[in-house]
Steps between C-alpha positions, in 0.01 A plus 500: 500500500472601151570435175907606502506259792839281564367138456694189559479110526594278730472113347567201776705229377683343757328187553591143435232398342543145653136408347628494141740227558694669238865633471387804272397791794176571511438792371701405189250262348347539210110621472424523101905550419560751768623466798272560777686779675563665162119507474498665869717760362359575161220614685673703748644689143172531349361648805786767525697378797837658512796326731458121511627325783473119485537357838711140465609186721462186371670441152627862545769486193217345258263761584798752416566345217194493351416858577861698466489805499136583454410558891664539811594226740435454912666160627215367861799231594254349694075444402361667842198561342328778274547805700836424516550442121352842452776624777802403318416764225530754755894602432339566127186645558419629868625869451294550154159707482255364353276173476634155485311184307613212652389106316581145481716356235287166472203725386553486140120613424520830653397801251652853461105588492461394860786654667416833288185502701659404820734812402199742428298407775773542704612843363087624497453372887838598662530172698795377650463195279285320296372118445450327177204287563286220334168329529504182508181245460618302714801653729568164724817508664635860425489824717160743482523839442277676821392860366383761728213746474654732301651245216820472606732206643439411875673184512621160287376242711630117426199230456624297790466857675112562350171576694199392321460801339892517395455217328215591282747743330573450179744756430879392576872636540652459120872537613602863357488779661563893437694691827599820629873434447576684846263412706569096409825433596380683791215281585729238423748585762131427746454152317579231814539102431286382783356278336512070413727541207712785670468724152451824471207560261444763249139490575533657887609845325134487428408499831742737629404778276150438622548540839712810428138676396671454098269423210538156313327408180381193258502514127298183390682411203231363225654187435546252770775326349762750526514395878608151386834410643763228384656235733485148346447377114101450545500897569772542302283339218184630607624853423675392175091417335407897674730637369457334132146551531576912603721508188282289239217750606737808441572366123155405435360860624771646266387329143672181536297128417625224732300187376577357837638760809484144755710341278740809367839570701562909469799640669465849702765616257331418141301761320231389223376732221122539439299256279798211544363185603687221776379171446513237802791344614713808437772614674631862510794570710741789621563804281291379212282736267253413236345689268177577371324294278658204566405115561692340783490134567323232619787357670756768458801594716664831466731677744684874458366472162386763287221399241407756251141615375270236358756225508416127608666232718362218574616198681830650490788583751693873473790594702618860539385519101375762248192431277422721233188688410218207298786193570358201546652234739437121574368286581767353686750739433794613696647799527789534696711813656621735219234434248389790347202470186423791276169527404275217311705248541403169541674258755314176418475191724775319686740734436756672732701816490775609724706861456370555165353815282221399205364795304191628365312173335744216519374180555639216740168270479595172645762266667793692488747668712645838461747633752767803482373574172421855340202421241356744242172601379303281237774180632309183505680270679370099462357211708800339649768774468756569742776765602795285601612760734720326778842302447511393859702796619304843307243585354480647176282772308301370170365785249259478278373773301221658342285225234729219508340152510642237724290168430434220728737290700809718442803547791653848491802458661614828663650726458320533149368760258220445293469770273197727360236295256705163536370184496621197702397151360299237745760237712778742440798552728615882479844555642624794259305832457270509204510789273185737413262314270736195518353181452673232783517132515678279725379163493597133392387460112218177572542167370232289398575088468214352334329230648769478836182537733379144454822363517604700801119422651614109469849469604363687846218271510758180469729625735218545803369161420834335570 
């Protein structure tokens, strides 16, 4: 084998997954926003496997659906075991040169480092397959790997199969494995059922190749978690906090300060610019980036978001949003899909905005709502303003542009231009467009009746009293 090598995958996903008491397959949930089987295959990419051929059965159409056109599909109709999952990729596969990775798709925590170096040992010893392995502490209940003299595989042995001596082993079978394409589906054609569950195993190709004078080997992989396998919520949750923990460490060891990684929820997906800091109780999810320089949180929620350098949220919610470059957001601010902030700009508290553009340095500071709106710079918008935007059937666009002042408790009522250095009064009611450096006021004139409070005060009085 060398480096020009065909290599390509085989992922098993046909099983019910009964365990999970769950209509969602699988494979298909979630580990830190990512599928698990998308996790599978990520690696597979990173490691340089070519043709991908997902092996389905259970929840066959979701699987396809999830996946499309990114690998090829083999349908096992029936679960006869491993060795016959790995058969049904055959009609695909079995006439290609070359070496053939094949791995679970409930092993989200697999690495593209580990099946490199299943790939180069494999490549550097010219064995007819090779192992990856882990060492456990304590390896209670799973299969030993038996080496011989020279370092190679001799045999997986299960622990209700163990010697004394088998069981001392620490080192175990972590569920990927790196073949000679050709001579597994040969092997495989060997593979016989006779045993209790009447499966054909993956695992006897081992064997086979053994007796068959053919070299197998072990790559210990140097993390013990990427043989941990998915199939009900406690492991489903159990590799949800390694994998958070694998990605908090990756952000940390690249510049970023997380006041709090136990208590700080980072998507596989998110990247993080050096010297930012994530303060507990955050939340970053999907295609989100954020900046350098920036302040995020405590108690901050932001998915496909993209947060510019040394901005700050905190205790704030953003949607498929933009945030501009030293834009300050929060606390309890929410911004909604289709927001998009220039740069310093300052979203104050309590206040929400939905499919809306604010420049460079406008100013929405509190209590006010601001949706299908196109803002410009140097706007300050007041405490209790609002974009009227919806008659019950549309919506409708509200423009305001650069240096006009709209004061406190004022109803735009879309659609409505507000033009350059105006100035809207407090309480008013805008339904017409205002003109550039127009002054606009659209309130009741107030009346005053001296005195009427103490009268008023009384008659109330008399009348609960009767």
């Amino acid at each position: 084998m060398n480096a020009n090598t065909n290599v390509m995958g085989i992922v098993l996903a046909a099983g019910l997954g009964k365990r999970m008491k769950s209509k969602l397959h699988k494979v298909l949930h979630p580990v830190c926003g990512k599928p698990m089987l998308e996790h599978v295959l990520d690696a597979l990419d990173a490691a340089g496997v070519g043709r991908k051929v997902v092996v389905v059965g259970h929840g066959a159409d979701a699987v396809r659906g999830a996946l499309g056109g990114r690998v090829e599909y083999a349908l096992q109709a029936e679960q006869l075991g491993t060795g016959h999952a790995v058969r049904v990729a055959e009609p695909l596969l079995g006439a290609e040169d070359g070496v053939t990775i094949v791995v679970y798709g409930d092993t989200p925590l697999l690495t593209a480092q580990s099946l490199e170096g299943m790939l180069r040992l494999q490549r550097e010893s010219g064995a007819a397959a090779t192992l990856l392995t882990a060492a456990f502490d304590d390896p209670t209940g799973l299969g030993r790997i038996v080496r011989g003299a020279d370092g190679g595989i001799e045999r997986i042995v299960e622990e209700k199969d163990c010697d004394a001596n088998e069981r001392a082993i620490r080192e175990i079978n972590a569920g990927a494995y790196c073949f000679d394409n050709k001579k597994l589906f040969e092997a495989l054609a060997q593979v016989k059922n006779d045993n209790k569950q009447g499966e054909y195993y993956l695992t006897d190709v081992i064997g086979i190749f053994r007796a068959a004078g053919l070299a197998v080997q072990g790559y210990c992989t140097a993390d013990a978690d990427e043989a941990f396998g998915v199939n009900d919520r406690v492991a489903l949750a159990e590799a949800e906090r390694l994998m958070r923990a694998r990605i908090n460490r990756a952000h940390l060891l690249g510049g970023v300060t997380i006041v709090d990684p136990a208590a700080t929820y980072i998507d596989a997906g998110v990247t993080i610019g050096a010297d930012t800091v994530v303060y507990p109780g955050t939340t970053l999810r999907g295609a989100t980036h954020i900046g350098e320089g920036c302040a995020i949180g405590p108690n901050t929620d932001i998915l496909n978001s993209t947060v510019a350098d040394e901005a700050v949220v905190k205790h704030s919610v953003l949607d498929k949003a933009v945030v501009g470059p030293r834009t300050t957001v929060g606390p309890f601010a929410n911004l909604r899909p289709g927001t998009r902030l220039g740069s310093d700009v300052k979203i104050g508290d309590f206040v929400e905005i939905k499919s809306a553009t604010i420049d460079d340095r406008s100013k929405v500071s509190h209590l006010a709502y601001v949706g299908d709106a196109r803002v410009g710079k140097d706007v300050n918008i007041g405490c209790g303003v609002i974009t009227v935007n919806y008659d019950g059937f549309s919506k409708f666009e509200t423009v305001i542009e650069d240096e006009a002042f709209v004061g406190s408790n004022v109803n735009l009522v879309a659609p409505v231009k507000i033009g350059k250095g105006a100035f809207v009064v407090a309480g008013s009611t805008i339904t017409q467009d205002v003109g550039e450096d127009d002054f606009a006021i659209a309130r009741e004139r107030q009346t005053t009746k001296k005195g009427y409070a103490k009268t008023l005060k009384a008659r109330l009085k008399a009348q609960k009293n009767r």
